[in-house]
C-alpha positions as CSV (number, residue, x, y, z in Angstrom):
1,X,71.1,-91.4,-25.5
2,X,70.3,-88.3,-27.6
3,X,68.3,-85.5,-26.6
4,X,65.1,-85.2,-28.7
5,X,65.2,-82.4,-31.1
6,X,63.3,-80.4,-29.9
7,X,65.1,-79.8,-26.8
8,X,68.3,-79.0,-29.3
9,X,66.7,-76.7,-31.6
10,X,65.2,-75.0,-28.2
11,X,69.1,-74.8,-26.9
12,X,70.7,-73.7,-30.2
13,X,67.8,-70.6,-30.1
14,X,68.6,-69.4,-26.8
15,X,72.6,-69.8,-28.0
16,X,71.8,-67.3,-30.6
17,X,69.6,-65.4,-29.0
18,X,71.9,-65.1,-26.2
19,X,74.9,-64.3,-29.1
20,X,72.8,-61.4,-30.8
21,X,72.3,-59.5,-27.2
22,X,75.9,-59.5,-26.8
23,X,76.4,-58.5,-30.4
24,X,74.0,-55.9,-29.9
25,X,75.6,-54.5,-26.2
26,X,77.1,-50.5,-26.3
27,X,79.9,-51.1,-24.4
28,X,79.7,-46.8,-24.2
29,X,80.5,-46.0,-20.7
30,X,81.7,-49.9,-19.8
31,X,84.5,-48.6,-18.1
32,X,83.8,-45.0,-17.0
33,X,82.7,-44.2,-13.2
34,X,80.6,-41.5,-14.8
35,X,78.8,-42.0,-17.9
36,X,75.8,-39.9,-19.6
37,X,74.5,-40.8,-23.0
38,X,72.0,-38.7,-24.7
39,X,71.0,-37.1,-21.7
40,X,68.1,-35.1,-21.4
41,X,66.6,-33.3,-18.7
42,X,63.2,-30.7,-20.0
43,X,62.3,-28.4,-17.4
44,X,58.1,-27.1,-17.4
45,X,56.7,-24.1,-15.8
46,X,53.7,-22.3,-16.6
47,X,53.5,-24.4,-20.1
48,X,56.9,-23.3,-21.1
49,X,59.3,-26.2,-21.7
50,X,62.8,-25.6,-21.1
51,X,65.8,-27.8,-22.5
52,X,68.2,-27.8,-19.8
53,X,70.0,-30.9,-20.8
54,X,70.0,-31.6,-25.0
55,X,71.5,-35.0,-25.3
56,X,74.9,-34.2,-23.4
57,X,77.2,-37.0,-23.6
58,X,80.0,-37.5,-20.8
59,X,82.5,-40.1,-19.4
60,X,84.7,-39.7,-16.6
61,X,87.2,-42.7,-15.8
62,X,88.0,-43.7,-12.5
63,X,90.8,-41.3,-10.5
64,X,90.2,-38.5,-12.9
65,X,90.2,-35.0,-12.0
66,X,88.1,-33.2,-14.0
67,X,86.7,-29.5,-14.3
68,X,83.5,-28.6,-16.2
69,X,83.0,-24.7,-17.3
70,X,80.1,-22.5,-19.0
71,X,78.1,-19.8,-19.1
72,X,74.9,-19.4,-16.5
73,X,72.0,-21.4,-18.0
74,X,74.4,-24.0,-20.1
75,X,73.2,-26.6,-18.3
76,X,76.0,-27.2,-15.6
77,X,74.3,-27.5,-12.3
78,X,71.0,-29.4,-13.8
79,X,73.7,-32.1,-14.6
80,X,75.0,-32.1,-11.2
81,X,72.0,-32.4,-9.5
82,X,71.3,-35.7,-11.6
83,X,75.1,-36.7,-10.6
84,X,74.0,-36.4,-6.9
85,X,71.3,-38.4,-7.4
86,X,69.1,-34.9,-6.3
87,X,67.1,-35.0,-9.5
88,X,65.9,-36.9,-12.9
89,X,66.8,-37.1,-16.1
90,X,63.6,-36.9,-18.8
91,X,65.4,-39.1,-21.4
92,X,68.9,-40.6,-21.8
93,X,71.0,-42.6,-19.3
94,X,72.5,-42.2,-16.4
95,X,75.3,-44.5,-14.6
96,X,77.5,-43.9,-11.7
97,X,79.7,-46.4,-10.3
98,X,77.6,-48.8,-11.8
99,X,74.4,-47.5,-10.4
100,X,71.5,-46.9,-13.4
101,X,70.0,-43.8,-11.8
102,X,67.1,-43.6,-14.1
103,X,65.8,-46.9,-12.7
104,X,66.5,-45.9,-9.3
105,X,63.7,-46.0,-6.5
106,X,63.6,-43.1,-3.2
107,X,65.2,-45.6,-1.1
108,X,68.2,-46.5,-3.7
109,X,68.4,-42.8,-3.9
110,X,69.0,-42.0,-0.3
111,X,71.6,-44.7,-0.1
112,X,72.9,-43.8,-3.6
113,X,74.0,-40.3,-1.7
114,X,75.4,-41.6,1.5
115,X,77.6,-44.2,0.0
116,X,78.2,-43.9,-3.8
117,X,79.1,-39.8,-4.0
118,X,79.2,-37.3,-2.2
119,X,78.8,-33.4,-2.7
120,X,79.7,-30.3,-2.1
121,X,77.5,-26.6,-2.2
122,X,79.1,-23.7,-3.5
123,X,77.5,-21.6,-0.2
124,X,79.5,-22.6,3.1
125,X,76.4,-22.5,5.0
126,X,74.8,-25.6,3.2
127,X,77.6,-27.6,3.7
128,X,77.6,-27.9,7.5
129,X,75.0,-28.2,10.6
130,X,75.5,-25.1,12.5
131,X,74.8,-26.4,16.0
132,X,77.5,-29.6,15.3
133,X,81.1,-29.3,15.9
134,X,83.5,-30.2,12.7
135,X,83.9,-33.3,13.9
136,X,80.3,-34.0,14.5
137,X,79.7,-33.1,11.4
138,X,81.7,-35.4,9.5
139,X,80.8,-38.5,12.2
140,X,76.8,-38.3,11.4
141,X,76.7,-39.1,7.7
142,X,79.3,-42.2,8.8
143,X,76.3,-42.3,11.8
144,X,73.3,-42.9,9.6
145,X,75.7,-45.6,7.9
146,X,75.8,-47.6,10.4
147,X,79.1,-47.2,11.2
148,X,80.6,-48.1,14.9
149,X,81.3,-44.9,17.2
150,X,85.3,-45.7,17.4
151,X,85.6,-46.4,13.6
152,X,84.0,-43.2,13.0
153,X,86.1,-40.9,15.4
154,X,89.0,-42.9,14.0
155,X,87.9,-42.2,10.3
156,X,86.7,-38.3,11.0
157,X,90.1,-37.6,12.6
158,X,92.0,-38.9,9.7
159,X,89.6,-36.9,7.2
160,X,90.4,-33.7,8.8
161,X,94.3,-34.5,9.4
162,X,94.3,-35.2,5.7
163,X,92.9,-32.2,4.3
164,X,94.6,-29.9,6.8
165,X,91.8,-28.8,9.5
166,X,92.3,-31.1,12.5
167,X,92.6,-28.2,14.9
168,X,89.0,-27.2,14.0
169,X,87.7,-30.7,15.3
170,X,86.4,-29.6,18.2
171,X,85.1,-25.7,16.7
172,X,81.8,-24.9,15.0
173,X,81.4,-23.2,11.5
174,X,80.8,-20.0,12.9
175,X,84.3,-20.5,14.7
176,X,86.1,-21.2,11.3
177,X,87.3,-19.3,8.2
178,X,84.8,-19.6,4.9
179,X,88.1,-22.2,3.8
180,X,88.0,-23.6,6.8
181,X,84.8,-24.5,6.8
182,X,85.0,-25.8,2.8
183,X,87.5,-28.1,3.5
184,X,85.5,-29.9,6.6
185,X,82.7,-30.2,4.1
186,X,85.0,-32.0,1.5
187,X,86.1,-34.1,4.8
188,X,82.3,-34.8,5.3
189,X,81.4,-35.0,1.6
190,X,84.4,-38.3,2.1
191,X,83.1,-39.8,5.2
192,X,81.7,-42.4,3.7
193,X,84.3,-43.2,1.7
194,X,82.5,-41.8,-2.0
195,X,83.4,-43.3,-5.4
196,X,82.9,-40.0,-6.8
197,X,83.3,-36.2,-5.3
198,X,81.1,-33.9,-7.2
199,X,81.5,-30.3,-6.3
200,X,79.4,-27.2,-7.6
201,X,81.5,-24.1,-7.5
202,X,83.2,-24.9,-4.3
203,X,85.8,-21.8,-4.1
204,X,83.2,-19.5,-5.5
205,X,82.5,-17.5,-2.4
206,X,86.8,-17.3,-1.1
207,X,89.4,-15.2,-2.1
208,X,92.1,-16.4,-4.7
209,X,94.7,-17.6,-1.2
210,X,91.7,-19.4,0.4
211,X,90.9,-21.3,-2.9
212,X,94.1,-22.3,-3.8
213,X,94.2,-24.0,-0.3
214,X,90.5,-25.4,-1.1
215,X,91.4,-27.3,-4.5
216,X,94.8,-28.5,-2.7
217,X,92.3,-30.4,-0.5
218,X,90.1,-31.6,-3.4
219,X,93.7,-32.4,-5.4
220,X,94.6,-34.6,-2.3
221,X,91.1,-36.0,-2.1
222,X,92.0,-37.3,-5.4
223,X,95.4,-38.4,-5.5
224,X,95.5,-39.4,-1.7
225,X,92.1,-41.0,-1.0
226,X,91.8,-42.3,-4.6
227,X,88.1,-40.5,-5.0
228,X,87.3,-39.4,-8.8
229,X,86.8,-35.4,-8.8
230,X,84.6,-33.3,-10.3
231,X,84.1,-30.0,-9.8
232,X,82.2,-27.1,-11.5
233,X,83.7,-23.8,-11.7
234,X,84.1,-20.5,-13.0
235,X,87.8,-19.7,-11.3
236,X,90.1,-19.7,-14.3
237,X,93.1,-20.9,-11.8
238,X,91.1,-24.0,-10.8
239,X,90.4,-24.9,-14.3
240,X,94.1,-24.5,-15.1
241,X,95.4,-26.5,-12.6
242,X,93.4,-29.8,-13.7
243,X,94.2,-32.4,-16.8
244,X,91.1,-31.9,-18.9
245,X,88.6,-29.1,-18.7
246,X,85.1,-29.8,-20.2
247,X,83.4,-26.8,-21.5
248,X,79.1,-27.3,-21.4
249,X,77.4,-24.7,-23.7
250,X,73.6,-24.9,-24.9
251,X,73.0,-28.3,-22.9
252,X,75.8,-30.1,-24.2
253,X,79.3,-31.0,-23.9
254,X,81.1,-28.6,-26.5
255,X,84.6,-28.7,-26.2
256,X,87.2,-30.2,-23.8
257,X,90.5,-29.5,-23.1
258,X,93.6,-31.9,-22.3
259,X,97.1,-30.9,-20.3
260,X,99.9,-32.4,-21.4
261,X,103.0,-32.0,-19.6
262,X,106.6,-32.0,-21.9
263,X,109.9,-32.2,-21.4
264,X,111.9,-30.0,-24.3
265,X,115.7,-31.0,-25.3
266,X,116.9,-29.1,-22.5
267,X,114.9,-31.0,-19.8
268,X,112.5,-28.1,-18.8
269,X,108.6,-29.4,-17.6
270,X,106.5,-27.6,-19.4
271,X,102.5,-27.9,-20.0
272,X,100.9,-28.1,-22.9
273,X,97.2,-27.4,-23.5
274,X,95.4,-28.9,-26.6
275,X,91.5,-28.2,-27.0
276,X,89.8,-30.2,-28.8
277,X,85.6,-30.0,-30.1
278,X,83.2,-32.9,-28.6
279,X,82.1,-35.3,-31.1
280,X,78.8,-36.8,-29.7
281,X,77.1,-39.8,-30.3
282,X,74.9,-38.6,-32.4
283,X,77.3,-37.3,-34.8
284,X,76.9,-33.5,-33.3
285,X,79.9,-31.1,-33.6
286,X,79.7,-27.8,-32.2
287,X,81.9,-25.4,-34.3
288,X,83.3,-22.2,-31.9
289,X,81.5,-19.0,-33.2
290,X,84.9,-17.4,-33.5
291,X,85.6,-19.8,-36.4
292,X,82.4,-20.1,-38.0
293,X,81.6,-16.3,-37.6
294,X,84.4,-15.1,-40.0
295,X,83.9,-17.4,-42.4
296,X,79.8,-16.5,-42.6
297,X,79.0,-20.4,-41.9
298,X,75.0,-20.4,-40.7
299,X,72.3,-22.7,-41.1
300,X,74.0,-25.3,-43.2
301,X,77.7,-26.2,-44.1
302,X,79.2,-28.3,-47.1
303,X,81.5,-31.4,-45.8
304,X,84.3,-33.2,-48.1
305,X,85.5,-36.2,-46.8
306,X,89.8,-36.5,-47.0
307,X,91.5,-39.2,-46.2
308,X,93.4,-37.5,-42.6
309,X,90.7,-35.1,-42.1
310,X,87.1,-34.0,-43.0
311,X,86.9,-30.5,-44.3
312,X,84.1,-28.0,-44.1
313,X,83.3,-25.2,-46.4
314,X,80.2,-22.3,-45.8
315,X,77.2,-22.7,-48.0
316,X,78.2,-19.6,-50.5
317,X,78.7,-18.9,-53.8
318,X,81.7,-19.8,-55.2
319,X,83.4,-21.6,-52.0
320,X,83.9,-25.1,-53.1
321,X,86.9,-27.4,-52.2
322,X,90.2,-26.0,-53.5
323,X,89.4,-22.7,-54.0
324,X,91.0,-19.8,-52.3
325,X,90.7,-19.0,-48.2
326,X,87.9,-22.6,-48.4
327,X,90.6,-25.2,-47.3
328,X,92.2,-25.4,-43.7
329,X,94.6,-22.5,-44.1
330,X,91.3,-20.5,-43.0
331,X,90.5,-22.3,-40.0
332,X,87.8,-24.4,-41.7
333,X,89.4,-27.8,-41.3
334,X,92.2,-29.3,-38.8
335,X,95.0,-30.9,-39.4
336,X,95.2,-34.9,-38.6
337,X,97.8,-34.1,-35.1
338,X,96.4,-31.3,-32.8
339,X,92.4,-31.6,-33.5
340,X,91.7,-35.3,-32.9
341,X,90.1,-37.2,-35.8
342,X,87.5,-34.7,-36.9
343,X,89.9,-31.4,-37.9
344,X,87.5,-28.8,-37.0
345,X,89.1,-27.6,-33.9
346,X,92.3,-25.2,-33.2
347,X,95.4,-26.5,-32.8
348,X,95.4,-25.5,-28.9
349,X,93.3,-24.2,-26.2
């Protein structure tokens, strides 16, 4: 018995329909824990609109550790606040761990940021209830979970063995040290057992002993506990302790830097650091100043296309592929090994 044509012509439509939609999928961010593409966020006050975010693209992979720099106003902590699920991107999307949070309700928020991350204040005072014992403080998130009273002593006692505070279980905050108290808020920021850890300047307001014992805990956080990291900061030791370092200027991701550790002929461990500039997806480079200033490059550049590298000349008399101090010996282009694919970066960071 055949099936009347209809019925087939109806089926071999919704074939190809359903083959042009996966033709047609981005499979940008597929498998990142964190990824933004063409984010925006526009702040308005008094009929002044501000771009906080500009299109800023990011992916973070699962287990990463990551550390995000740049100046005040670049557009840092408006991202992390959209992270945390605390505010609202104007355009662009947003996924974490598989959650869209553009399309997210109040409720999915709320339990968006007692399960999915969790998140850490740079002031100690925000971090933790005043009135509640460390231990109580890391129980009530697990509390308003839904979790049982013995799995939640059981999990808050491993929490603060892990990260090193266990004898301040039974004190207050106003009984610990400001490191003290920052590692029982990374132990309550994991109570819930977070995909990812964000954390806004969290050894801003210690000395350079207490937050070296404050990014062990995060490091351990990571590597122990499995969580994905990341952490803004303005503490050159933090940023130098972590694989890749993304640098945020004018509401976008500018440049990132990679660590690579090497082992030379003799056997000595040594790091290397490679920074590299942020293609977007639009297409958007952002050339460092300290290149483009010396070479008078503003308002508009000429690009020649080579086959290992792309090379870019300033728009001036006389400058024109080949000529003298126009080529990469002035810092103009890359070459194909140190800069990634697009040769307008340095050769390390």
């Amino acid at each position: 018995m055949t099936e009347p044509k209809g019925v087939t012509g109806m089926a071999a439509g919704l074939a190809e329909l359903g083959a042009e939609a996966a033709r047609a999928h981005d499979p940008y961010g597929d498998d990142a824990v964190i990824a933004c593409d063409r984010l925006v966020r526009i702040f308005t006050a008094e009929k002044i609109e501000v771009q906080a975010l500009q299109g800023l693209d990011l992916l973070v992979t699962a287990g990463e550790l990551t550390a995000m720099v740049g100046a005040s106003g670049s557009g840092k902590s408006t991202l992390m606040n959209i992270l945390a699920g605390l505010d609202t991107p104007t355009a662009g999307s947003v996924r974490v761990a598989g959650h869209d949070l553009a399309a997210m309700g109040t409720r999915q928020r709320l339990a968006y940021r007692r399960t999915t991350v969790g998140f850490i204040w740079q002031q100690t005072s925000r971090n933790l209830l005043p009135y509640l014992t460390a231990e109580q403080n890391v129980t009530l998130p697990m509390r308003l979970g839904g979790s049982g009273r013995r799995a939640r002593h059981k999990r808050a006692g491993e929490l603060l063995d892990v990260l090193g505070v266990a004898y301040c279980a039974g004190r207050k905050p106003e009984q610990m040290s400001g490191g003290e108290q920052q590692r029982t808020a990374i132990a309550v920021a994991l109570a819930n057992a977070p995909k990812v850890l964000l954390a806004d300047e969290p050894t801003g307001e210690l000395d350079s002993a207490t937050a070296a014992d404050v990014f062990g805990a995060l490091q351990k956080a990571n590597t122990e506990l499995g969580v994905t990291v990341l952490i803004v900061t303005h503490d050159p030791a933090v940023s130098s302790m972590v694989r890749r370092v993304i640098a945020i200027r004018d509401g976008r991701t500018s440049t990132e830097t990679l660590r690579h550790s090497t082992t030379d002929a003799d056997g000595q461990l040594s790091d290397h650091a490679v920074e590299y500039a942020v293609l977007d997806r639009a297409g958007r480079l952002q050339l460092p100043r300290e290149m483009t200033g010396p070479l008078g490059m503003r308002d508009r550049v000429r690009l020649e296309a080579e086959p290992d590298h792309i090379g870019i000349w300033p728009d001036a008399p006389g400058t024109r592929p080949g000529d003298n101090g126009a080529t990469g010996d002035n810092g103009a282009t890359g070459d194909n090994g140190e800069t990634g694919d697009n040769g307008a970066t340095g050769d390390d960071g």
